[in-house]
MARBA-3410 file (N, C-alpha, C, O; in Angstrom, 1 decimal):
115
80.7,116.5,111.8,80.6,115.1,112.2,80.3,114.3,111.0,79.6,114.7,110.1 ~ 80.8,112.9,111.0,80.7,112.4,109.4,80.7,110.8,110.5,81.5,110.6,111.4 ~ 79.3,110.0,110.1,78.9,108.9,110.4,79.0,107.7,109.5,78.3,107.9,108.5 ~ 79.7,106.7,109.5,80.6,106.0,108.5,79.8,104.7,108.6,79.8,104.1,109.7 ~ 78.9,104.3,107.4,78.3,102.4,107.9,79.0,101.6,106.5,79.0,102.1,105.4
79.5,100.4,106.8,80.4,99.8,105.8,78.9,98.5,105.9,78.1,98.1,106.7 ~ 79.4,98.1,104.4,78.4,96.9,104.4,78.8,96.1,103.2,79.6,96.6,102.5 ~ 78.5,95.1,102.9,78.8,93.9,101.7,80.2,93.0,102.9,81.3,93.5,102.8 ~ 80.1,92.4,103.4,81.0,91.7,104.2,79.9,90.6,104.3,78.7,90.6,104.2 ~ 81.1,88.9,104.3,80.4,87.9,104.4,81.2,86.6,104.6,82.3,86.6,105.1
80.5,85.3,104.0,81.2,84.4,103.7,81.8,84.4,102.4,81.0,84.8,101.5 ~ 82.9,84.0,101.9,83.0,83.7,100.8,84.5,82.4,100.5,85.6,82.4,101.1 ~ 84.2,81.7,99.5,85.4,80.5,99.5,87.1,81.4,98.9,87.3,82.6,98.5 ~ 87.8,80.4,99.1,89.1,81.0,98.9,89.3,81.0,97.7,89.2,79.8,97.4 ~ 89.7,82.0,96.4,89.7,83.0,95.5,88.2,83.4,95.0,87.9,83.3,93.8
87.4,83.9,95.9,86.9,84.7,95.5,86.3,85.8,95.7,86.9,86.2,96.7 ~ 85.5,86.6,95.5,85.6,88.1,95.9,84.2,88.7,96.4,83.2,88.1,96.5 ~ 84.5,90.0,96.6,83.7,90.7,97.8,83.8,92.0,97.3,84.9,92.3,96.7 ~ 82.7,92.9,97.4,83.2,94.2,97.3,82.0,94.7,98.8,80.8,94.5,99.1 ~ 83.1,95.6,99.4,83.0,96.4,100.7,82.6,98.1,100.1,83.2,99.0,99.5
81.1,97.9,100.6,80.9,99.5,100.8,81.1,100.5,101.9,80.9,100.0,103.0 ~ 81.4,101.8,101.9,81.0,102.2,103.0,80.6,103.9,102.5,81.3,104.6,101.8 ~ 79.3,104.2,103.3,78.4,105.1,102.7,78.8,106.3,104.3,79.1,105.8,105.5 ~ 78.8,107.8,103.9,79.5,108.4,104.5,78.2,109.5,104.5,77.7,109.8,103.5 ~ 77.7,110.3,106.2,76.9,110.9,106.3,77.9,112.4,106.5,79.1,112.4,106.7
77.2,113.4,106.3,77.7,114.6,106.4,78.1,115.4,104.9,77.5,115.2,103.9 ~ 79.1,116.4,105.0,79.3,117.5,103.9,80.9,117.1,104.1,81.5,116.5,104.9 ~ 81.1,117.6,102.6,82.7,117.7,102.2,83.2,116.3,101.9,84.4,116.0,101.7 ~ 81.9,115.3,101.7,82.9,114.0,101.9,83.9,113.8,100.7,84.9,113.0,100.8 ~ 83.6,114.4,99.8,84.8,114.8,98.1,86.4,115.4,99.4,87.6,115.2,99.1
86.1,116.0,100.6,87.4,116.6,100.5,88.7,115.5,102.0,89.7,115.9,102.7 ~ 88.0,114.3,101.8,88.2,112.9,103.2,89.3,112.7,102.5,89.2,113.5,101.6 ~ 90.2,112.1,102.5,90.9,110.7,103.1,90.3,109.3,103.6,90.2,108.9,104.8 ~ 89.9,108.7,102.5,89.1,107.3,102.8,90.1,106.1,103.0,91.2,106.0,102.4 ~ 89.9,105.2,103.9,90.6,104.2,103.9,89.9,103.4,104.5,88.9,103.7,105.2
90.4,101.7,104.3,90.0,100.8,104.8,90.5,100.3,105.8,91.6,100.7,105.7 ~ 90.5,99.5,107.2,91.6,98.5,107.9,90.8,97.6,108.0,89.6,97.6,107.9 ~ 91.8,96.6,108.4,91.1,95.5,109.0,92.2,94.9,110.4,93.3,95.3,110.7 ~ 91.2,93.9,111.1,91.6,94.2,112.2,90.9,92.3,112.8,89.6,92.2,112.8 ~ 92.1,90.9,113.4,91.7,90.0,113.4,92.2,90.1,115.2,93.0,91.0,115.7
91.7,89.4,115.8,91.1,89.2,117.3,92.8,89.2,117.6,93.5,88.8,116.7 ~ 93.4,89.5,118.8,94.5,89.5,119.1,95.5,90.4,118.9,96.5,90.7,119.6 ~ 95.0,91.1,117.6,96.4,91.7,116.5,96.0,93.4,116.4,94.9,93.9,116.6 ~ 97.0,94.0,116.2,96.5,95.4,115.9,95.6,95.7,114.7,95.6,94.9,113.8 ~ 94.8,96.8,114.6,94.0,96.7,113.4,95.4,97.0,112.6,96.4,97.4,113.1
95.2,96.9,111.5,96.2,97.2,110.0,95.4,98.0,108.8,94.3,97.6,108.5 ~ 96.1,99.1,108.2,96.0,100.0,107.0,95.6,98.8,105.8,96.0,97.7,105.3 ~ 95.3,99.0,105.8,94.6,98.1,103.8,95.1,98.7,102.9,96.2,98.4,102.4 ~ 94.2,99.9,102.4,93.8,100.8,101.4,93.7,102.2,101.2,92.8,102.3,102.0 ~ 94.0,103.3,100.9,94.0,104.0,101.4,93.7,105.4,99.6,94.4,105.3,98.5
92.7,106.3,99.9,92.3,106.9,98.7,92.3,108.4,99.3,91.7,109.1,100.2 ~ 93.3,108.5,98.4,93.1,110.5,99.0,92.2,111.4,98.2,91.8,111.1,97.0 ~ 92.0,112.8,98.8,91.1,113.3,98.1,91.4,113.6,96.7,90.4,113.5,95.9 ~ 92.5,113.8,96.2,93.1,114.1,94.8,93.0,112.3,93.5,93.4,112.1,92.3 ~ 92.2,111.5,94.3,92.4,110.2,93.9,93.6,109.4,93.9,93.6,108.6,93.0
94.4,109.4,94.5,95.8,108.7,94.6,95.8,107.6,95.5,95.6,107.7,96.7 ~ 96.1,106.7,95.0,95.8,105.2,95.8,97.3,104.9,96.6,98.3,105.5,96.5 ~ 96.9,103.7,97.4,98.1,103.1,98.2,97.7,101.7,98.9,96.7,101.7,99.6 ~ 98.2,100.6,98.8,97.5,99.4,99.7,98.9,98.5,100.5,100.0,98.3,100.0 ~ 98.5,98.2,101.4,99.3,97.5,101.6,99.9,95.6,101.0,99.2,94.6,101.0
101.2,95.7,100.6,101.5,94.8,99.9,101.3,93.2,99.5,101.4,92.5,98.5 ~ 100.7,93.0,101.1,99.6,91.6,100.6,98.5,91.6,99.9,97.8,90.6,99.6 ~ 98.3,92.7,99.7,96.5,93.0,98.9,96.7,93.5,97.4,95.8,93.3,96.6 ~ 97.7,94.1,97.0,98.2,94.6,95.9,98.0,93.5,95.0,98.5,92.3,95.0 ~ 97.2,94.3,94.2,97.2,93.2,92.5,95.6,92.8,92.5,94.9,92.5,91.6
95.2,92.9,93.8,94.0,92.0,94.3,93.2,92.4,95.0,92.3,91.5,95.2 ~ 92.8,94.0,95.8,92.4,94.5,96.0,92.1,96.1,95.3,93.1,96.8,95.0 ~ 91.1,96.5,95.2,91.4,98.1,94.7,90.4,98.9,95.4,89.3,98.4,95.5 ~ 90.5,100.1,95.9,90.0,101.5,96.6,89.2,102.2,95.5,89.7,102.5,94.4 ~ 88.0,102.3,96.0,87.6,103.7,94.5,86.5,104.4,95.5,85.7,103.9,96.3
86.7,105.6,95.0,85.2,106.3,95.4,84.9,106.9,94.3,85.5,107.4,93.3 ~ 83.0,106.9,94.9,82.2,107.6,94.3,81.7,109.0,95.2,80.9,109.2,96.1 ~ 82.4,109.8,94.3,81.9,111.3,95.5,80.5,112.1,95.7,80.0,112.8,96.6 ~ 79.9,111.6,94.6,78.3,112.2,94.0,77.9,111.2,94.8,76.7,111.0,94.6 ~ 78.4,110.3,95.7,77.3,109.3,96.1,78.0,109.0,97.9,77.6,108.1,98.6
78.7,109.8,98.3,79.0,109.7,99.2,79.9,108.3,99.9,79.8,107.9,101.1 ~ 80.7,107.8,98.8,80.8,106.2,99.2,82.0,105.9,98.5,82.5,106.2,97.5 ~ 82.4,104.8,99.8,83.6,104.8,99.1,83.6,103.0,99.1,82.7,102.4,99.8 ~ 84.8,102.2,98.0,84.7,100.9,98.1,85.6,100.3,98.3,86.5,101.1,98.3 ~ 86.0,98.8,98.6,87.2,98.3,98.3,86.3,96.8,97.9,85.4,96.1,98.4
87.3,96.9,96.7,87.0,95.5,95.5,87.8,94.4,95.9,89.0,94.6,95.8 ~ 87.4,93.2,96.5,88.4,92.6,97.1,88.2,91.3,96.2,87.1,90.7,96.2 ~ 89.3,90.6,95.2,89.4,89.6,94.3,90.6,88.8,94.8,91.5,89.1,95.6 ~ 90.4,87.9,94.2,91.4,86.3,95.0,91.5,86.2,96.2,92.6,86.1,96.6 ~ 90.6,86.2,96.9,90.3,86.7,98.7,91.4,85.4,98.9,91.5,84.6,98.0
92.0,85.4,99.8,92.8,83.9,100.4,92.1,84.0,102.4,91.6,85.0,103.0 ~ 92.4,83.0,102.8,91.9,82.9,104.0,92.6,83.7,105.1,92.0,83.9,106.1 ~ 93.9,84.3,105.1,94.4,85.2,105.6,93.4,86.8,105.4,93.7,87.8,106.1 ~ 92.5,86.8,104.5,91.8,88.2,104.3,90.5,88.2,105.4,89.7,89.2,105.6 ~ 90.6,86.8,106.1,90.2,87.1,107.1,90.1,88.1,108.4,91.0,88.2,109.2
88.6,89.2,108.2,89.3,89.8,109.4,87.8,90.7,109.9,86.8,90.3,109.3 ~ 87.8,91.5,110.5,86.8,92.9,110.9,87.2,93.9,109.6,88.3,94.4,109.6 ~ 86.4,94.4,108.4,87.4,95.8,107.8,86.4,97.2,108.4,85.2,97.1,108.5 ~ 87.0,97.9,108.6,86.3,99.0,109.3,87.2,100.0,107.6,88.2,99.9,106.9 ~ 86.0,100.8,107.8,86.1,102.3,107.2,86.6,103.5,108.1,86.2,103.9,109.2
87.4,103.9,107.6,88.0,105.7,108.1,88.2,106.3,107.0,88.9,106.2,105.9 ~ 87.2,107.4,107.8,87.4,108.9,107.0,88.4,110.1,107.8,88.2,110.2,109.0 ~ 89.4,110.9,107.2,90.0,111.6,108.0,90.3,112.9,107.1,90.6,112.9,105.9 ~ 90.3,114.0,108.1,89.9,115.3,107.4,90.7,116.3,108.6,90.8,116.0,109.7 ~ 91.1,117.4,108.2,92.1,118.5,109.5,92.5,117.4,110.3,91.8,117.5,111.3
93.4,116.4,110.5,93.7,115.8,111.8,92.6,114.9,112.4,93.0,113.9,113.1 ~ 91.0,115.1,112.1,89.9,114.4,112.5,89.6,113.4,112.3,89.5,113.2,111.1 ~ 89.5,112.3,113.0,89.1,110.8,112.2,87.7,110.3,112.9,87.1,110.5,113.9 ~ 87.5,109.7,112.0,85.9,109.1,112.2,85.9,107.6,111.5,86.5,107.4,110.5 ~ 85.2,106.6,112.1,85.4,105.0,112.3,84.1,104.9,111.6,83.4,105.8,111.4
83.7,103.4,111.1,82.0,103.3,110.6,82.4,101.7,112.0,83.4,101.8,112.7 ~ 81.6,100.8,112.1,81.4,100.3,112.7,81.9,98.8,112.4,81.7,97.8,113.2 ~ 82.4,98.7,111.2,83.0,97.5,110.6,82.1,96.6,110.0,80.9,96.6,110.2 ~ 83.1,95.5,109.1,82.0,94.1,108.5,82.8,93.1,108.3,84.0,93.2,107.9 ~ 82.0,92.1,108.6,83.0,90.8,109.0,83.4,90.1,107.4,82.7,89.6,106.5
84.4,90.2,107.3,84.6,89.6,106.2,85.6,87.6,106.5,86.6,87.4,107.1 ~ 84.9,86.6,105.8,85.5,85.5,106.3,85.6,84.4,105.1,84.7,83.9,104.4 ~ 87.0,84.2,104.9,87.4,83.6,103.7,87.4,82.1,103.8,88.6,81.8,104.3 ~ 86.8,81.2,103.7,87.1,79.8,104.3,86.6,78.9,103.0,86.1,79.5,102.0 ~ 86.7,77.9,103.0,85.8,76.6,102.4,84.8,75.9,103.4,84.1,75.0,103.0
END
């Protein structure tokens, strides 16, 4: 069982930046599939970010250039660096970890891009 809490979500004006933690309970977390989504009222959640255990990154193409994935394994935690935020980066980002087929959610953080 692996218990997922994301945090650093907030206000912030349009180009500027945020970084999203999310701290991961349990063993093996070196051997996850980390990823980010986000997810705005109406709409399906959507893939962001995405960090495999070998370190190999992936984001989806509106965030590219402007967003980056990293973990820290000794520390159970994984991040996404979010720079030139625009007000479309408005949304819920929830953390997922996924391991044999298993997935596991953290509870999300509001992230809100405005003036």
């Amino acid at each position: 069982q692996v218990q997922l809490v994301e945090s650093g979500g907030g206000l912030v004006q349009p180009g500027g930046s945020l970084r999203l933690s999310c701290a991961a309970s349990g063993s093996f977390f070196s051997s996850y599939t980390m990823s980010w989504y986000r997810q705005v009222p109406g709409k399906q959640r959507e893939l962001v970010a995405v960090i495999t255990n070998t370190g190999t990154t992936n984001y989806i193409d509106s965030v590219k250039g402007r967003f980056t994935i990293f973990r820290n394994n000794a520390k159970n935690t994984v991040f996404l660096q979010m720079n030139s935020l625009k007000p479309e980066d408005t949304a819920v980002y929830y953390c997922n970890a996924v391991k044999d087929l298993r997935g596991y959610w953290g509870q999300g953080t509001q992230v809100t891009v405005s003036s």
